[in-house]
N, C-alpha and C positions, 0 to 999 in steps of 0.2 A: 396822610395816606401812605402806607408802604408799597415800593415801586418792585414789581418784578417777580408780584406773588401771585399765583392761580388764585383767582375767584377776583383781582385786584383789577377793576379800569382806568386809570387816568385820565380819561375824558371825563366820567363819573363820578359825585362826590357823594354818591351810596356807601352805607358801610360794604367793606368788603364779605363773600359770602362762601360756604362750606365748599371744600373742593371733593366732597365724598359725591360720588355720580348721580345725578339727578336730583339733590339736596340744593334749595335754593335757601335754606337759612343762613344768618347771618353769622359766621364768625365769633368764635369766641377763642381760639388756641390756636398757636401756631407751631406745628411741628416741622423741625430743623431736622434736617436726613441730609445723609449721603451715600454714593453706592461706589463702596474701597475701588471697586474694578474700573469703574469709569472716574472718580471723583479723587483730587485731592484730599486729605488727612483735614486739611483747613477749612474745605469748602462747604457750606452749606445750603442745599435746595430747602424748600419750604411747600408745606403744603397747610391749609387751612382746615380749621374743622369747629363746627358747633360743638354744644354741649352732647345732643345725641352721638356723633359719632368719630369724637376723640376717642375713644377706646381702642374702636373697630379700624381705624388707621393709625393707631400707635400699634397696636397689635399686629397687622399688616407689614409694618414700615419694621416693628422688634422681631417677627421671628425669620425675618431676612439679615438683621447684623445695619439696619440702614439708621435705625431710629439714633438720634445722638440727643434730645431738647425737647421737651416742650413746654411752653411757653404762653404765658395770658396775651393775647395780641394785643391788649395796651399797655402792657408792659413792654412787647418788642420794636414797639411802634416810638415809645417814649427817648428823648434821647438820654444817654449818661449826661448827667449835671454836672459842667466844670470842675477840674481837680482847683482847687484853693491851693494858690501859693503856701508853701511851709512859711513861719515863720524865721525871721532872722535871729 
C-alpha cells in the first residue's frame, strides 16, 4: 500500500479509493502534481483517481500549470527492480 496518499488508510488493507469528491470507487491512476508557488520543482502531491474521473482531475490539476504524471497506481506502487552490477 502507498503511504501518504488521499483515499490511502494504513490501518486498512482496502484498495485505495478515487480522491475526486464523493467517488468511493477504487483507484486506478495516480496523478503527481505540484503547485510552483507553494512546492518545490522536485516535490510531488498525489492525488488518486478512477477510471471515470482521471480526466476531469488531470484536467483540473492541467489547466492550473500543477499536473506533472500520471501514472497506473500499480505501477507507482511497484518498486524499481535492482540495478544489476555492470560486468567486469
Amino acid at each position: 500500500m502507498i503511504l501518504n496518499v488521499p483515499g490511502s488508510d494504513p490501518s486498512s488493507p482496502s484498495t485505495p479509493i478515487c480522491s475526486a469528491k464523493a467517488c468511493r470507487a477504487d483507484a486506478v491512476w495516480v496523478l503527481a502534481w505540484n503547485n510552483p508557488k507553494l512546492h518545490t520543482p522536485e516535490r510531488r502531491k498525489t492525488w488518486l483517481a478512477c477510471e471515470e474521473h482521471r480526466e476531469n482531475l488531470s484536467q483540473f490539476l492541467g489547466v492550473r500549470g500543477f499536473l506533472k504524471d500520471v501514472v497506473l497506481l500499480e505501477d507507482w506502487e511497484s518498486p524499481e527492480p535492482p540495478e544489476s552490477p555492470e560486468p567486469s
